[in-house]
C-alpha positions, -999 to 999 in steps of 0.1 A, spaced: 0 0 0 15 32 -12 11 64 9 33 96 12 60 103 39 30 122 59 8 99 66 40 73 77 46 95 102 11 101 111 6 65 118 39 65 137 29 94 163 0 76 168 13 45 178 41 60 199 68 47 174 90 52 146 91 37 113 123 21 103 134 39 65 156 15 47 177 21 16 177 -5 -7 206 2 -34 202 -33 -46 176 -60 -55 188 -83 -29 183 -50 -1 149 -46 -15 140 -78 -12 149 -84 22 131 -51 38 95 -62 17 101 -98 32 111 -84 65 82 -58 67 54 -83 56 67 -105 83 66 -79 108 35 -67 97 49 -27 103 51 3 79 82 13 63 98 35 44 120 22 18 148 48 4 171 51 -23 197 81 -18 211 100 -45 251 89 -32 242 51 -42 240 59 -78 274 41 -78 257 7 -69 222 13 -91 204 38 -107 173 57 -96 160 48 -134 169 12 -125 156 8 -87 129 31 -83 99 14 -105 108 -17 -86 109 3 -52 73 14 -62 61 -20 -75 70 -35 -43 52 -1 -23 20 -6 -44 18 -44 -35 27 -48 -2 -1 -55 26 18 -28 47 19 13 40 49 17 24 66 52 15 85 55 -16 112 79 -3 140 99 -21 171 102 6 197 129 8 188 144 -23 216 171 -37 196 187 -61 165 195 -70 163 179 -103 171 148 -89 140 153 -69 117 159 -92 128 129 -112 117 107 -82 85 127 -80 80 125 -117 85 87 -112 59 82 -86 78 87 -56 59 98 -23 84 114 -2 118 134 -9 143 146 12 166 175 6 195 178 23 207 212 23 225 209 56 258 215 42 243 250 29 245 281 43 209 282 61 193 311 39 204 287 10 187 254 30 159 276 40 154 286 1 158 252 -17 140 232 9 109 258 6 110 249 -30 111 209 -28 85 215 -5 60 227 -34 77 206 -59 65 178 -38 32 191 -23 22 197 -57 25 158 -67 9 148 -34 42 139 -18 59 149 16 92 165 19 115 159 45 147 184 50 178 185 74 193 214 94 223 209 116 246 184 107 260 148 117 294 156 102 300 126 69 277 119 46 254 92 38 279 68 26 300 76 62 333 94 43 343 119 62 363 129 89 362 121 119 338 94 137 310 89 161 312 114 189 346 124 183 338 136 152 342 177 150 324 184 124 290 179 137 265 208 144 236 198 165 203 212 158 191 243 171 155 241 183 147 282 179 165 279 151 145 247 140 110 262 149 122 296 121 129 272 94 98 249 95 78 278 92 92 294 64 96 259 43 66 243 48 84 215 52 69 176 64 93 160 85 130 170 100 162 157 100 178 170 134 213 165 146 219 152 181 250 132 180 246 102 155 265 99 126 262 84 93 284 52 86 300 30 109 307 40 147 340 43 160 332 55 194 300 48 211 277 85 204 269 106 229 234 113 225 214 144 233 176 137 235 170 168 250 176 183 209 150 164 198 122 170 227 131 209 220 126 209 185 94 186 187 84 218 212 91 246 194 79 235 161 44 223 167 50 185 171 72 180 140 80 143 132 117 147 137 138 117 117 171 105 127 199 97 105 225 79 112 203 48 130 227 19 124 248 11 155 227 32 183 214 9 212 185 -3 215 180 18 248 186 51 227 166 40 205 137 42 231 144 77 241 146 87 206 112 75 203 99 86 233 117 122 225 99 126 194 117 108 164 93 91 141 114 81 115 148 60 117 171 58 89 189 21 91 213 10 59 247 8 71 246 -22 97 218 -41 77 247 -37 45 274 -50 74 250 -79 83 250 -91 45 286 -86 40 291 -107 66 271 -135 61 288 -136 25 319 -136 43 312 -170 67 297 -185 39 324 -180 16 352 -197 40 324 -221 53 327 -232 13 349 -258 1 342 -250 -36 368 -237 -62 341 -218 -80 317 -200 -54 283 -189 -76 276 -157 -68 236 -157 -71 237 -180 -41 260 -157 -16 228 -132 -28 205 -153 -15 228 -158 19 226 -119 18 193 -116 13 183 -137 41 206 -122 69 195 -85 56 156 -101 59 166 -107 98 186 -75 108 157 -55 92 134 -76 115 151 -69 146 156 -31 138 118 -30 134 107 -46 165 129 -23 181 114 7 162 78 -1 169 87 3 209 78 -35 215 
């Protein structure tokens, strides 16, 4: 069941709960959050961002995002992540997408405030939700960067008067706030500051605030994430670790020369299908 990034989170605050967003830059990935979501019986949103052009296209991935959205038995968000342009996001809304995200955090802010205000119509005007960021978590989707988990200097957390002035003059959906995660793998356990997100919910009318940079957060902070105010939880980097992984055992559990590769997908597949299931119970506060 397709529905837009809105009425995710709508279901979400009402059940006291995030929604696990996935990124599926693969088949395999894709796969394994439908399975795991169907299982679990809990809405998603399932993301491809605009960095993991180097694995799959957008041309190539998203109709099959949106075929999988359309006939699944759970609502399902077809989300554009960390989108760099606006072009790019109008191709996914052009496509069929129901949610877009554009990261402008790197921007000076009257530049963020601008070009999110604009994806914002873009998007309202197809009958999708935007989502935008302010503050930052220091490296990218993909994790380059300096620095690392909460050593990592680069980070600006989110400032809630600041956050209340920018949803008002973007019209924005949803909120990607920085309180000391970070996007890749973490080197240090992060230092989290909940209070960021309970301000922000405050001062902007209840605004479903997302967090990026999910993978690798306990599931104890994951709870007072929740419980703070974040309704949606960006999860790709440990769920990619999980399959690499399994592909890993099974290749020096093999005593076979020639190792086919469809079949490590398929060991992939399965141990993405059961990290996505655990992030989700998690999510949904059980």
């Amino acid at each position: 069941m397709l529905v837009n990034l809105k009425e995710i989170c709508r279901i979400a605050e009402e059940k006291n709960m995030a929604v696990g967003a996935f990124n599926a830059c693969s088949l395999a990935s894709l796969k394994a959050v439908f399975r795991a979501a169907e299982e679990m019986q809990a809405p998603i949103v399932i993301q491809f961002a605009q960095c993991h052009e180097v694995y799959n296209s957008l041309e190539d991935v998203g109709p099959l995002m949106l075929k999988y959205a359309r006939n699944a038995s759970v609502p399902v968000c077809a989300h554009l992540d960390h989108g760099e342009d606006l072009d790019y996001l109008k191709k996914a809304l052009d496509m069929g997408f129901t949610g877009i995200m554009f990261d402008g955090s790197t921007l000076p802010y009257d530049q963020n405030v601008e070009l999110s205000a604009r994806a914002a119509e873009l998007a309202h005007a197809c009958g999708a939700s935007v989502e935008a960021e302010l503050g930052s978590m220091g490296r990218r989707e993909t994790g380059a960067g300096v620095g690392s988990g909460a050593d990592d200097e680069t980070k600006i957390y989110t400032d809630p008067d600041q956050a209340a002035a920018f949803v008002r003059a973007t019209g924005i959906d949803a909120l990607a706030c920085s309180f000391g995660t970070t996007h890749g793998i973490y080197l240090t356990k992060p230092k989290l500051n909940f209070d960021v997100v309970s301000n922000v919910r405050i001062n902007t009318g209840g605004m479903p605030i997302v967090m990026h940079g999910g993978s690798g957060v306990s599931d104890e902070d994951f709870y007072k994430a929740i419980n703070a105010g974040v309704r949606k939880i960006n999860y790709f980097t440990y769920m990619d670790k999980a399959a690499g992984l399994s592909v890993k055992d099974r290749l020096l559990t093999l005593n076979e020369e020639h190792p086919l590769f469809a079949e490590l997908t398929l060991t992939a597949e399965k141990a993405m299908t059961e990290n996505v299931k655990k992030a989700i119970a998690v999510f949904m506060n059980r």
